[in-house]
C-alpha positions in Angstrom: 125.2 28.5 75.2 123.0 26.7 77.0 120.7 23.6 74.9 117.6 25.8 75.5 119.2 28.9 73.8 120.1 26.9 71.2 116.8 25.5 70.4 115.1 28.5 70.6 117.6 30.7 68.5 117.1 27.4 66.3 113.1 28.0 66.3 113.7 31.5 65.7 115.8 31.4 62.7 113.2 29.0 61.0 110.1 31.5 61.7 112.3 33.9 60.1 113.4 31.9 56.9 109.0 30.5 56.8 108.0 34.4 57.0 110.8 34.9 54.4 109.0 32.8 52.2 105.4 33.6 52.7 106.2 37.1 51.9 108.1 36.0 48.6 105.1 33.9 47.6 102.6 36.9 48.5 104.2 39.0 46.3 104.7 36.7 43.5 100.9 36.2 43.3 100.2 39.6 44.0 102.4 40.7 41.2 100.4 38.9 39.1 96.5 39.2 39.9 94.7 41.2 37.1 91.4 42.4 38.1 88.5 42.1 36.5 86.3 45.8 36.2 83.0 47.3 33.8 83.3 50.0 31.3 81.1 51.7 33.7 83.7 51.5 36.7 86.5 52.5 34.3 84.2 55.6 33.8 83.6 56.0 37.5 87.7 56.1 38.2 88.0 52.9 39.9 90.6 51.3 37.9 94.3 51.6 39.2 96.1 54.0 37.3 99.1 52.0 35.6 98.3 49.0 36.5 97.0 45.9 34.4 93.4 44.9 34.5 90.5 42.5 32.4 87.9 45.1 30.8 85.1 42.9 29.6 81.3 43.4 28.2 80.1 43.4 24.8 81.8 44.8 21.6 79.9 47.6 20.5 78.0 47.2 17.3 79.0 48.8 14.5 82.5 50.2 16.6 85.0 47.5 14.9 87.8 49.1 13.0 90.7 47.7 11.0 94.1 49.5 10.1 95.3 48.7 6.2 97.1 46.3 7.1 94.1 44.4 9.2 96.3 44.0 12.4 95.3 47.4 14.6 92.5 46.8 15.5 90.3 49.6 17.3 86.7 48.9 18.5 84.4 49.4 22.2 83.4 47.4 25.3 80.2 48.2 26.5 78.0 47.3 29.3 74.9 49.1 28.1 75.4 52.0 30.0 79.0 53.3 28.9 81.8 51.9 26.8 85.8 52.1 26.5 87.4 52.2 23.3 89.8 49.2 22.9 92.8 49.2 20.6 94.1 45.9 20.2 97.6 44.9 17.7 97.4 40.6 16.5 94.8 38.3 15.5 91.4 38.4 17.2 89.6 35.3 17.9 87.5 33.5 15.4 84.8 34.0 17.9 85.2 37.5 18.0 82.3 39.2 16.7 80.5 42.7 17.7 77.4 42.4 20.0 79.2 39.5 21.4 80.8 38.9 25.0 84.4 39.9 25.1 87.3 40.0 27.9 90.0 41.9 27.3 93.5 42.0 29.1 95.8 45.2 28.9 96.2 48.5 30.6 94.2 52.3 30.4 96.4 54.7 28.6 96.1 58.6 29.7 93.7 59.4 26.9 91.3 57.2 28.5 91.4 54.6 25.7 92.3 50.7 26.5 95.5 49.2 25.3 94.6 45.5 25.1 97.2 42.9 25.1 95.1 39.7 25.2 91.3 39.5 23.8 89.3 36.7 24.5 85.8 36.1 23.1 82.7 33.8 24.7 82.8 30.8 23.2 78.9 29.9 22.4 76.0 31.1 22.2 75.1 30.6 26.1 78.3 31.2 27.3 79.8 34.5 29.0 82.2 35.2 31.4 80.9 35.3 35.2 82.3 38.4 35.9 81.2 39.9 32.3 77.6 38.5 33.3 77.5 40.0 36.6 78.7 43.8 35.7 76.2 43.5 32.5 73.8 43.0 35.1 74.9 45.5 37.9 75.2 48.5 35.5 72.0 47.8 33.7 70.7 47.7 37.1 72.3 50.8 38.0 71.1 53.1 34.5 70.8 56.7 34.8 67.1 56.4 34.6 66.9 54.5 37.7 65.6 56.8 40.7 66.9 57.4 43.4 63.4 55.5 45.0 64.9 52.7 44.2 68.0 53.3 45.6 66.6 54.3 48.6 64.4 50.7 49.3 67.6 48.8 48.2 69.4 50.9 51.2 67.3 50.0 53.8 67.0 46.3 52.2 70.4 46.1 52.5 70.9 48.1 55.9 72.9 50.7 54.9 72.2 54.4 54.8 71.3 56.8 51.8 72.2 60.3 53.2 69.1 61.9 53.4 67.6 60.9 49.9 63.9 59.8 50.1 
């Protein structure tokens, strides 16, 4: 073998042992992203089925439920337009309270209600999560009340096309 075979079967193995390990890394980190989605999308269907996600909004007033023994928990995330009952087993924040900002970690069961693992609750007055913030703010923006008017300037604002609707 010549010394130019050798260093090139040489340059070869190590791209194959560095994509090796990019592709072990990828999937590491993919393994473990949770995604962050509204009541509102959960409504719509855009959650992956089985898979583990962050629900957050506000806890519903007057939705907060306690088993006998004070550790099932059952209440509702809204965002002011729709809301996913949560039931949640452990201790809840002290923070936790209902009309508050809430983020909860866990998975959809097939009944449509959320099986939370983690909960975490804002902690001040001022303070919510960015993503909570900004679906409170999309689905608010995107009531059933809304017409489709406005839908149709916000199209052409943005560019894109509204099939028709005037």
């Amino acid at each position: 073998m010549k010394p130019r075979q050798r260093r090139l079967l040489w340059v070869l193995a190590g791209l194959v042992l560095v994509g090796a390990a990019v592709t072990l890394v990828l999937r590491a980190l993919n393994s473990n992203v949770m995604f962050f989605y509204s009541p509102s999308q959960v409504h719509a269907g855009e959650v992956p089925q089985g898979a583990a996600f962050r629900l957050g909004g506000l806890v519903e007033q007057g939705s907060l439920q306690r088993s006998g023994d004070g550790m099932l928990l059952r209440f509702s995330v809204t965002d002011e337009v729709r809301s996913v009952p949560v039931l949640y087993r452990g201790l809840l924040p002290d923070l936790f309270r209902e009309g508050k900002g809430v983020v909860v970690s866990g998975r959809l069961q097939p009944d449509g209600a959320f099986q939370a693992s983690e909960v975490l609750a804002k902690h001040d007055e001022n303070y919510m999560p960015p993503e909570a913030a900004h679906a409170l703010k999309n689905a608010v923006g995107k009531s059933p009340e809304k017409s489709t008017k406005d839908e149709s300037v916000q199209d052409r604002a943005h560019g894109t096309s509204n099939g028709g609707r005037t």
